[in-house]
C-alpha positions in Angstrom: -26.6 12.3 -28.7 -27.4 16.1 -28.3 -27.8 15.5 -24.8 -24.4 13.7 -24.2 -22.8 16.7 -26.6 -24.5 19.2 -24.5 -22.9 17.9 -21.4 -18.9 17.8 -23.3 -20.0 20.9 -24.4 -20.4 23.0 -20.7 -17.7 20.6 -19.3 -14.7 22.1 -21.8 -16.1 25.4 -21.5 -15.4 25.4 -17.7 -12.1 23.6 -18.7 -11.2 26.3 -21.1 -12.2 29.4 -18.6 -10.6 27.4 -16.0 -7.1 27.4 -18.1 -7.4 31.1 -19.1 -7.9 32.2 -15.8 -5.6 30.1 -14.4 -2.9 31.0 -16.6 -3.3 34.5 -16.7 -3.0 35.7 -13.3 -0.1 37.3 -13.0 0.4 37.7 -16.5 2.0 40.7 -17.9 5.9 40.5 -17.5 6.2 39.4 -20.7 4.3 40.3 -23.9 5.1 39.1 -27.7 2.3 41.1 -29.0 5.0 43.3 -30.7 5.6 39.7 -32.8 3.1 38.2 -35.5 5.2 34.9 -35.8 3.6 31.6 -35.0 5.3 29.2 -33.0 3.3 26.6 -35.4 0.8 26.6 -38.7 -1.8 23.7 -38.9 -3.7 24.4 -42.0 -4.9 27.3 -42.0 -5.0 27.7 -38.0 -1.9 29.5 -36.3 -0.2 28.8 -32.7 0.8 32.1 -31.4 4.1 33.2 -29.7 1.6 34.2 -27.0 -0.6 31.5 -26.5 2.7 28.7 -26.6 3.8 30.7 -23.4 0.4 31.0 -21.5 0.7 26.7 -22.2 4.2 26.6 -21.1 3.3 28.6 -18.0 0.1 26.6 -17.1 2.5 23.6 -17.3 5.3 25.2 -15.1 2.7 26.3 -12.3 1.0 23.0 -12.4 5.2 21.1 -11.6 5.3 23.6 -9.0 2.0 22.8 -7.7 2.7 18.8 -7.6 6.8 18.9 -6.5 6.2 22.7 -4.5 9.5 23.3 -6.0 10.6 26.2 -8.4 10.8 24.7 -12.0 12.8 26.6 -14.8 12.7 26.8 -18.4 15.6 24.7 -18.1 14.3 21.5 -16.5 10.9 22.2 -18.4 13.1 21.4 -21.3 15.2 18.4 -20.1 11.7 17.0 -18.9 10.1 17.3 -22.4 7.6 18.8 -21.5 8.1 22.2 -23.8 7.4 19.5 -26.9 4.4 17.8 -24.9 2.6 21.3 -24.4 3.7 22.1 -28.5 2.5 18.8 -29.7 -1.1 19.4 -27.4 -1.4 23.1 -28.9 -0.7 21.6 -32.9 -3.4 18.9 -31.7 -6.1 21.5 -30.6 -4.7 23.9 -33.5 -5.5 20.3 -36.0 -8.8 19.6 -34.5 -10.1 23.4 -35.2 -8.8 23.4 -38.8 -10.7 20.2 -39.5 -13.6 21.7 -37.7 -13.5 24.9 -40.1 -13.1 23.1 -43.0 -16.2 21.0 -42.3 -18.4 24.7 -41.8 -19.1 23.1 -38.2 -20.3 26.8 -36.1 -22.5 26.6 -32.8 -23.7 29.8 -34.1 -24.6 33.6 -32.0 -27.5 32.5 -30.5 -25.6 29.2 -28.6 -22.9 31.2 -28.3 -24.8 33.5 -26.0 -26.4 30.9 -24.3 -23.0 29.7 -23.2 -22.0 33.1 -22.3 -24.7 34.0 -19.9 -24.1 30.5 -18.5 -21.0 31.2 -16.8 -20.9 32.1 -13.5 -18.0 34.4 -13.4 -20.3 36.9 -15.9 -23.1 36.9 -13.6 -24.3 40.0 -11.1 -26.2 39.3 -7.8 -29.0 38.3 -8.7 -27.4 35.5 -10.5 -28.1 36.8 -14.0 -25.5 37.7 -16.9 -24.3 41.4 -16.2 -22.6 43.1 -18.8 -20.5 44.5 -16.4 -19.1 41.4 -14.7 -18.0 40.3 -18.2 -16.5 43.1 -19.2 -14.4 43.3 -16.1 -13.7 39.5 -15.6 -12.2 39.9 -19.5 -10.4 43.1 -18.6 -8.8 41.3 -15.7 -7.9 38.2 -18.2 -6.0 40.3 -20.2 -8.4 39.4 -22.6 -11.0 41.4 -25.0 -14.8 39.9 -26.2 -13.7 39.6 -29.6 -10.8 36.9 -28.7 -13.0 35.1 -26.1 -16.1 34.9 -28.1 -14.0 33.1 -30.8 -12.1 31.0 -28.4 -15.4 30.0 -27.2 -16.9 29.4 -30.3 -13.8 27.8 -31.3 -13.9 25.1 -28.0 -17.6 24.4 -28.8 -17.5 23.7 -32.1 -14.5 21.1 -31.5 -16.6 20.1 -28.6 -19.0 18.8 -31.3 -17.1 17.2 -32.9 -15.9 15.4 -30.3 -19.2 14.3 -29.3 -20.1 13.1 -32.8 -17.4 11.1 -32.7 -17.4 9.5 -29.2 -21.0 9.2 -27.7 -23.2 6.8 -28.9 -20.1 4.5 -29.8 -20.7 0.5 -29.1 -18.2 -2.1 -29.2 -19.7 -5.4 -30.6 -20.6 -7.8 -27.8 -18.3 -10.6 -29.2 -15.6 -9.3 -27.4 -17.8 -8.8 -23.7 -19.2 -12.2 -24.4 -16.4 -14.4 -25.1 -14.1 -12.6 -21.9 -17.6 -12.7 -19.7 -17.7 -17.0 -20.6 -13.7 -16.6 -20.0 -14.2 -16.1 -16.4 -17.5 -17.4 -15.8 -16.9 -21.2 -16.9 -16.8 -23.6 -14.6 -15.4 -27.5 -14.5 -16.9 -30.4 -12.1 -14.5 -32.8 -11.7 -13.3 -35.6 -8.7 -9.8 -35.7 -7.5 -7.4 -38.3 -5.0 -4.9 -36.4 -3.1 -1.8 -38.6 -2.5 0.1 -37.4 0.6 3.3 -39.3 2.9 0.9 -41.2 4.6 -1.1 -42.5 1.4 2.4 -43.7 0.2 4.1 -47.0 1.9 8.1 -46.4 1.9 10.9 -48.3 4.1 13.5 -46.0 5.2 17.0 -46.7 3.6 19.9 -45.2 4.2 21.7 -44.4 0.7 24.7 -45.4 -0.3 27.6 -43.2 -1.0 27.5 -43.7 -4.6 23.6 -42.6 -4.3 24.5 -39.8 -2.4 26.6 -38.6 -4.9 24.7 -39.2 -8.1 22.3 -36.5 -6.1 24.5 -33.8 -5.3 25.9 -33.8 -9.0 22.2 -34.1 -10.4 20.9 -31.6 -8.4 23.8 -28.5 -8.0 21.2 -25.6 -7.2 20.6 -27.4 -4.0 24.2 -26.9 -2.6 25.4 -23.5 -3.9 26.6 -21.5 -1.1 25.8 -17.4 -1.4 28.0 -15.1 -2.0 30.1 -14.6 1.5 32.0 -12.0 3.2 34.4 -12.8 5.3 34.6 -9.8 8.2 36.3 -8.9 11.0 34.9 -7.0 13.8 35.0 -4.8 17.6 31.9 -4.9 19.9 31.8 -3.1 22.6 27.9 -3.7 23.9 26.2 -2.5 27.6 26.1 -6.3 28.6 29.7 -6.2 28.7 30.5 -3.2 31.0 27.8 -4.4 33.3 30.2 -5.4 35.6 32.3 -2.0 35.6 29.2 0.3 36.4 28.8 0.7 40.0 24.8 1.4 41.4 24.2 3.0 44.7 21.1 2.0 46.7 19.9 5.8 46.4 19.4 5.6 42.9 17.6 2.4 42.8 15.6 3.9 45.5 14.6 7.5 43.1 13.9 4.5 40.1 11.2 2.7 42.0 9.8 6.3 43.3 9.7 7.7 39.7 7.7 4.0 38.7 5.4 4.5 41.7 2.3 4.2 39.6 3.5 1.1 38.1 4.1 -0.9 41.3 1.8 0.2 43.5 -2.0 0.1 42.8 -4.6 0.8 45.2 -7.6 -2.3 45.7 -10.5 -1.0 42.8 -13.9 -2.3 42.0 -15.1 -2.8 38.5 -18.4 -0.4 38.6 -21.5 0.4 36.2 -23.9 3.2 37.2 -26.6 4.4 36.3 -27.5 8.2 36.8 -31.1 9.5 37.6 -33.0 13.0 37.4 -33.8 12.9 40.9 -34.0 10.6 44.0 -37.5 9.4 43.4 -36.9 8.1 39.8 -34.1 6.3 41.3 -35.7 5.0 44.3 -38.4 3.4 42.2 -35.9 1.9 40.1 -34.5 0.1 42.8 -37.5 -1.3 44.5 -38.5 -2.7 41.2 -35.1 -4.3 41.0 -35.4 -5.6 44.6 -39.3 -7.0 43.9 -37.5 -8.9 40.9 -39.5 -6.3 38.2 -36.7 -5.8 35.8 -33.2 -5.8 35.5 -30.4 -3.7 35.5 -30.1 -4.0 31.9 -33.4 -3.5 31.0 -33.2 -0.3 33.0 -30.0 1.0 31.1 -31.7 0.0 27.9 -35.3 1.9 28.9 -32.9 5.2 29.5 -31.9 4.5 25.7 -28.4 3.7 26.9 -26.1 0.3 26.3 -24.2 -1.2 28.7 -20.8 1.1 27.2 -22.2 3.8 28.6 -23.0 3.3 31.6 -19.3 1.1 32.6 -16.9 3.2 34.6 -14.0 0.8 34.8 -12.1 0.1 37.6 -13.0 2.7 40.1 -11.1 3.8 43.2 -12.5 4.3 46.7 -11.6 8.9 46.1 -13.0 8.4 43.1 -16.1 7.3 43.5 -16.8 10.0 45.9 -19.6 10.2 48.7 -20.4 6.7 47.3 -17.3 5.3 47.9 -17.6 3.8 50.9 -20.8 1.9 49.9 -19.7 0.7 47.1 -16.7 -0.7 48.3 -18.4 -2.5 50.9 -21.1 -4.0 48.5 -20.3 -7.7 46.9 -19.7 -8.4 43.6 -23.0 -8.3 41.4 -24.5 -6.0 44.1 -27.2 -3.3 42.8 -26.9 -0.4 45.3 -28.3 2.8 45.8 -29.7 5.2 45.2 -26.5 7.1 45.8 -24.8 10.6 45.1 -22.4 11.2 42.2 -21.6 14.4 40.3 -24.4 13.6 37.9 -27.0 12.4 40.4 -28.7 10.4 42.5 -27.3 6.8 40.5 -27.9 3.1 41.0 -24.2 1.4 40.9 -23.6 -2.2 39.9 -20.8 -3.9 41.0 -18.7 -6.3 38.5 -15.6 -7.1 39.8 -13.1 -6.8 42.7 -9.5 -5.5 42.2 -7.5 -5.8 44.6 -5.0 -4.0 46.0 -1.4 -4.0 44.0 1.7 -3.8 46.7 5.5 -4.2 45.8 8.4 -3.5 47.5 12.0 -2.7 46.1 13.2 -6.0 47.5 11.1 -7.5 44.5 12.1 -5.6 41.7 15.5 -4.6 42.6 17.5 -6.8 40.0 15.2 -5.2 37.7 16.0 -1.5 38.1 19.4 -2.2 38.6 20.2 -4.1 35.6 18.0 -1.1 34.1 20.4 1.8 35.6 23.5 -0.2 34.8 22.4 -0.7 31.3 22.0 3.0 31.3 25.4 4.0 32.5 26.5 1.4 30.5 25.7 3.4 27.4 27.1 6.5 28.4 30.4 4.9 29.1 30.6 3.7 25.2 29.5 7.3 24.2 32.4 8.7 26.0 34.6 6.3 24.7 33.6 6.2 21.1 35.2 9.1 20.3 38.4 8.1 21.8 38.4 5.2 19.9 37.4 6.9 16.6 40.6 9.0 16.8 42.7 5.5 17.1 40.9 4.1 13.9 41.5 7.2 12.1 45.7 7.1 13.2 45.7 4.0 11.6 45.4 1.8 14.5 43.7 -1.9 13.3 41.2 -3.9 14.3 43.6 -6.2 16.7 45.2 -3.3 18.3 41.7 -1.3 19.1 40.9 -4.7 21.3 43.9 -4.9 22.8 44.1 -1.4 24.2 39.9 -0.9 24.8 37.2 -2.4 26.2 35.9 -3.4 22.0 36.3 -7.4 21.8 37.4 -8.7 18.3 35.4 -11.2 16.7 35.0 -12.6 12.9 31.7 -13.6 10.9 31.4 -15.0 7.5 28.2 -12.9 6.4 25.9 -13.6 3.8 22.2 -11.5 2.9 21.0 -14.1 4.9 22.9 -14.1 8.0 20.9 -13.0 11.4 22.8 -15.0 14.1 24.8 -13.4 17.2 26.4 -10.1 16.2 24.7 -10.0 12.5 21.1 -10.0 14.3 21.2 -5.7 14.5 19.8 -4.5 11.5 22.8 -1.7 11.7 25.3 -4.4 11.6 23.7 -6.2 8.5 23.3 -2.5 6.8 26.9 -2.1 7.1 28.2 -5.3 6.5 26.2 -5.4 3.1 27.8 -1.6 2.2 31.4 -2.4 3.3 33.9 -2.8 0.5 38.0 -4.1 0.6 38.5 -0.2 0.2 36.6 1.3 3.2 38.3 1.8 6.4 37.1 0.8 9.6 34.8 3.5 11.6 33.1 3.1 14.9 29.2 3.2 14.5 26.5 2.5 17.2 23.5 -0.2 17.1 20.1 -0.2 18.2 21.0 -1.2 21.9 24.0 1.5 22.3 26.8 -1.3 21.8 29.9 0.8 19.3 31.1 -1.6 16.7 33.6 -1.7 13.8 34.3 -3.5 11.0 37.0 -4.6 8.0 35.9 -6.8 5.0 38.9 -9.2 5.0 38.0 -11.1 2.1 34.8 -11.7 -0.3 33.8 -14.9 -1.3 32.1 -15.6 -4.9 28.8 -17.9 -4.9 30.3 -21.0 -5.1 29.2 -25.1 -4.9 29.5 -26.2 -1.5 31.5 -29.5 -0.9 29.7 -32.5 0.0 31.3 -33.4 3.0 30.2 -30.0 4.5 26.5 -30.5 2.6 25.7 -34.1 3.5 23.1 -33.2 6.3 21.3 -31.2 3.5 21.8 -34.0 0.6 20.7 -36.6 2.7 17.2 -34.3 3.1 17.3 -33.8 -0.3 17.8 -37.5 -1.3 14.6 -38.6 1.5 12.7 -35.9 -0.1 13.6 -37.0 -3.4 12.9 -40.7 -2.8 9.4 -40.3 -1.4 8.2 -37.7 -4.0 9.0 -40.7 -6.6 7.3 -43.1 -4.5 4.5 -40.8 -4.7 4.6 -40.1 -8.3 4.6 -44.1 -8.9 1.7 -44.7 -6.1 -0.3 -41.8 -8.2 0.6 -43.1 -11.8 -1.1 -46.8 -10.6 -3.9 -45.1 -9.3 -4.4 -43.2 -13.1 -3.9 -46.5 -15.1 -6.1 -48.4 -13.2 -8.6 -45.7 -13.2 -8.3 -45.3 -16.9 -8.7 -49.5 -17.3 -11.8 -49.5 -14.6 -13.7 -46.3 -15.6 -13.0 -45.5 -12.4 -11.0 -45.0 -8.7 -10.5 -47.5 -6.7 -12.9 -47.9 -4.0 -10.7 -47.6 -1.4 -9.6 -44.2 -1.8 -10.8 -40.9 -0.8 -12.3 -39.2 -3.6 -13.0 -35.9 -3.2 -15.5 -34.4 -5.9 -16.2 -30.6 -7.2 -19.0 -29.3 -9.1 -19.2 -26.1 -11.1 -16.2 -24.3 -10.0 -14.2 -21.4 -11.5 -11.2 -20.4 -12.5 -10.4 -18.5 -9.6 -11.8 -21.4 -6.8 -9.2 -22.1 -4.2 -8.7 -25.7 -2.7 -6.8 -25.7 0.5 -3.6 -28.1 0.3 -3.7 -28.7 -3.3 -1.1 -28.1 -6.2 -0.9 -24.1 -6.5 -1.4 -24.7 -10.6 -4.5 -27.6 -10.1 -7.4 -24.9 -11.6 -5.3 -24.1 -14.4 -5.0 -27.6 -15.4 -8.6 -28.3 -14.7 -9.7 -26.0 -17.1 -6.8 -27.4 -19.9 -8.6 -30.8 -19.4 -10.8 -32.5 -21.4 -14.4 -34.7 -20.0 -13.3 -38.3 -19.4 -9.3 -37.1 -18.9 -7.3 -38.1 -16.0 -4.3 -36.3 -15.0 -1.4 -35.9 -12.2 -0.6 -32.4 -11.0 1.8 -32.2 -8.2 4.3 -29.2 -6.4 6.7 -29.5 -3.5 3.4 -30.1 -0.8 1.3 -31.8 -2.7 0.2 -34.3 -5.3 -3.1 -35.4 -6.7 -4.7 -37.5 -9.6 -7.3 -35.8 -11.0 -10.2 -36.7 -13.6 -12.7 -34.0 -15.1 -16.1 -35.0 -14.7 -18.0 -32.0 -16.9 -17.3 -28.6 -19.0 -20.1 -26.3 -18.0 -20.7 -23.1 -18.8 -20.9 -19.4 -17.1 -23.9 -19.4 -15.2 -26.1 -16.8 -14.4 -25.4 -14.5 -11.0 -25.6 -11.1 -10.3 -21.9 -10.3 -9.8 -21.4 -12.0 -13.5 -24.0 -10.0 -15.1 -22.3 -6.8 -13.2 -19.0 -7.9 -14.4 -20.5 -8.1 -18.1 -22.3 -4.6 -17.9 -19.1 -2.8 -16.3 -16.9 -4.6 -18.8 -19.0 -3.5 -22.1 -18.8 0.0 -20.8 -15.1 -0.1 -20.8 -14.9 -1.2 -24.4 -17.5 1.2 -25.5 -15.2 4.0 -23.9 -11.7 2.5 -25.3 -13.6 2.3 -28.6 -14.8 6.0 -28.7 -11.1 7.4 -27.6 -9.5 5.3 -30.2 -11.9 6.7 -32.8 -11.3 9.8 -31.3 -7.7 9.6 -31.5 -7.5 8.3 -35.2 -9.5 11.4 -36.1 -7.0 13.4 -34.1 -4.0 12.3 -35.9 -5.2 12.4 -38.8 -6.6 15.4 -38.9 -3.0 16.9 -38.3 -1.7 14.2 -41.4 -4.0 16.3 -43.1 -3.2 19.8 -42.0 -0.1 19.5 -42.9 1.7 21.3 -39.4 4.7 23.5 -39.8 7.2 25.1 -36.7 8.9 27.6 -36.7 11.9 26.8 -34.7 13.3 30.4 -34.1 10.0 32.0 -32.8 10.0 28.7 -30.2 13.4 29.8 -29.0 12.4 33.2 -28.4 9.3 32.4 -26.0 11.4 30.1 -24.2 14.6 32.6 -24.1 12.1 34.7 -22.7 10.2 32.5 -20.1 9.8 33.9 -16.7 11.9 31.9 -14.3 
């Protein structure tokens, strides 16, 4: 325990200097040593005006630092956060009073062992100098007397804190009993039942049948929410035929894509570089006398295959070995040849060849390209044209009477995505639009200019059956085979509970020690959680919308013995150890300040935050 104390001990001094130092630069605008009202009283500790604004200010400058936004007193305030840095000082202020009424001290002789520790009061040659710690105070704003108690203050709570929180064990009921949670596991056998297990004779239903399901079964035919919209598109497509190309532009297109069309005829190349001619002339004769291999020659330089692959390789680029290696054959070794890194062996692994088109063959291409093009620009120029109109008052109608817009309606729900409702900028405005907006022209992904006017807005509502009866009579075949199923699967239980066990014809599938968390492909998304409600000998029918199955539990068996279980067990004890020590930590806490009795003084509050740098 003095060990783990030790440690909480150095890491809240470093805390504590890290605080002061951090809240004091800068320090100095404002000063309320002129005042000797506390903020607070906790017993018989006392919260100065001073030390409630070097907390206020940490807190400030640390908002700053996370939003890099200016925070005033202000929004301090509205965030709580002056009554959060109050209620953390009358916390500290509780803990010390219970400290000194207990006599706990770390006494001179830690003290300075804690002193000479920190780095900030040590000279160059890494010892404490009186000096450094003189002038690192000075700069704090602070003198020895307050530090030394602040530090003697922090340790001493320190100790407590230790006492209370290291060395704390929660009882390994709790580790055990979650640890044989997740560990058990369930062997059991299970029949999956599917449309081809089940014999059924297609039959058309009657009316009164089709009926009795759509009142049975109303969430199947409720149609969303719907509004009814009118619209003007104007999209490239449709001023295709308005845009005029001449040949010289689709000439400049196919220069500009030059790279594209034309390719000159490549070869897929490895080579291999050596330090001089004779290395790689020797090379090649024992590649020619069948001694080795190309790859066992890249792999003797220490090399893979990655390195030594140049790609496809033009005839120029190649260089003075250009010429050879074009005229090699595939899986060729040749050489030894020049390259800009030396004589080199090359291996040849492909042929490329050459890439040649002509306008004639892409011509529809770039022209439907340029026109698109054009296209757009013509909508730009008329969009605003066509803004002004809307904005006069003109409607809907009129704008595709007098434009190039054509008028269309949709009835669009959240779910709508066909013809003009498949741009995502016409589904974001169709799902703001209100009977009070006017229409505004807005462009889509593609260019096209579009407006719209909600006409009307349809509440979720049943849908008639006359207009549902493709969906009913889905519903009514789904229905009808699911209850075939769920009779097929109730025979197969009885007669497995009357025989001991399932019939011999059927395909039993059977599971040993599984989990909880095992997944079965194709099977009822709840089956596990069933499994595990089941009892040995029991038989049971789980089923969902894909699937049904009959299932019987062979054997309960418990957690078994792995390395990732007895992980999970060490790694969940330590977790309740540590929520045990801060809850005994924090019932000390609060009631050491039950105890202490804390008092504010309201006025002296208001005037450290009245005077709060900004």
């Amino acid at each position: 325990m003095a060990v783990g104390m030790k440690h909480l001990s150095k890491t809240f001094v470093w805390i504590l200097m890290g605080l002061i130092m951090f809240g004091l630069v800068g320090f100095g605008a404002v000063s309320f040593t002129g005042s000797n009202a506390p903020v607070a009283s906790v017993g018989n500790q006392e919260i100065s005006m001073q030390e409630y604004y070097l907390a206020l200010q940490r807190e400030q400058r640390a908002l700053q630092a996370q939003t890099g936004q200016l925070i005033p007193m202000a929004q301090l305030a509205a965030l709580g956060m002056d009554r959060q840095v109050l209620n953390q000082l009358v916390l500290v202020a509780a803990i010390d009073n219970e400290v000194e009424q207990l006599g706990i001290s770390i006494g001179d002789e830690n003290l300075l062992k804690e002193i000479v520790e920190i780095p900030s009061f040590q000279g160059i040659s890494g010892e404490f100098d009186r000096e450094s710690y003189e002038y690192a105070l000075n700069n704090a704003g602070l003198n020895e007397r307050d530090f030394e108690d602040d530090l003697r203050r922090e340790s001493a709570r320190t100790l407590v804190q230790g006492a209370m929180m290291v060395g704390a064990e929660m009882p390994t009921t709790m580790r055990d009993t979650i640890t044989s949670f997740i560990g058990a596991r369930r062997s059991f056998s299970w029949v999956q039942l599917g449309n081809d297990e089940t014999a059924m004779i297609a039959l058309a239903p009657t009316d009164a049948e089709l009926q009795a399901f759509y009142d049975a079964n109303p969430d199947q035919f409720i149609l969303p929410e719907t509004k009814e919209i009118t619209y003007v598109l104007m999209s490239p497509d449709m001023l295709i035929d308005q845009v005029e190309i001449d040949q010289q532009a689709l000439q400049d297109l196919f220069q500009d894509r030059a790279d594209q069309y034309q390719a000159p005829e490549r070869r897929l190349v490895e080579r291999l570089v050596f330090a001089d001619e004779a290395s790689a002339a020797s090379a090649k004769a024992q590649l020619e006398t069948g001694g080795t291999t190309f790859e066992a020659l890249v792999d003797d330089r220490g090399l893979a295959l990655a390195d030594v692959d140049m790609g496809d390789m033009t005839i120029g680029a190649l260089g003075a070995a250009g010429q050879d290696v074009f005229s090699a054959q595939v899986g060729d070794v040749i050489g030894p040849l020049p390259s800009t890194l030396g004589p080199a062996l090359f291996r040849i692994n492909g042929r490329l060849e050459a890439r040649v088109t002509v306008l004639a063959d892409v011509e529809a291409e770039l022209r439907n390209e340029l026109a698109i093009g054009r296209a757009r620009r013509l909508i730009e120029q008329q969009s605003e044209e066509i803004d002004d109109l809307l904005a006069g008052g003109a409607t809907l109608e009129e704008i595709a009477g007098e434009t190039d817009m054509e008028l269309g309606q949709i009835n669009w729900t959240a779910e709508s995505s066909d013809s003009v409702a498949a741009y995502n900028g016409f589904r974001v405005a169709a799902a703001a639009v209100t009977d009070e907006d006017f229409p505004a022209v807005e462009f889509l992904e593609d260019g096209s200019l579009f407006a719209i006017r909600l006409d009307t807005t349809l509440p979720a509502r049943p849908e008639p059956l006359a207009d549902a009866m493709t969906k009913a009579l889905q519903g009514w075949n789904a229905e009808q085979r699911q209850n075939a199923i769920t009779t097929e699967a109730k025979g197969i239980l009885a007669r497995a509970q009357a025989n001991g066990e399932f019939d011999g014809n059927l395909t039993v599938t059977p599971e040993t020690g599984l989990t909880r968390t095992a997944y079965i492909d194709n099977t009822p998304a709840d089956m596990m959680i069933q499994v595990f409600e089941m009892e040995p000998g029991e038989l049971r029918i789980v089923s969902d919308e894909s699937s049904t199955v009959v299932l019987r539990l062979e054997e309960i068996l418990p957690a078994g013995e792995s390395t990732d279980l007895t992980a999970l067990s060490d790694a969940l004890q330590s977790q309740l150890n540590q929520a045990l020590s801060q809850a005994l930590f924090q019932a000390f806490t609060l009631d050491a300040q039950v105890r202490a009795r804390p008092t504010v003084d309201q006025q002296a509050i208001n005037a450290v935050q009245a005077n709060f740098l900004q």
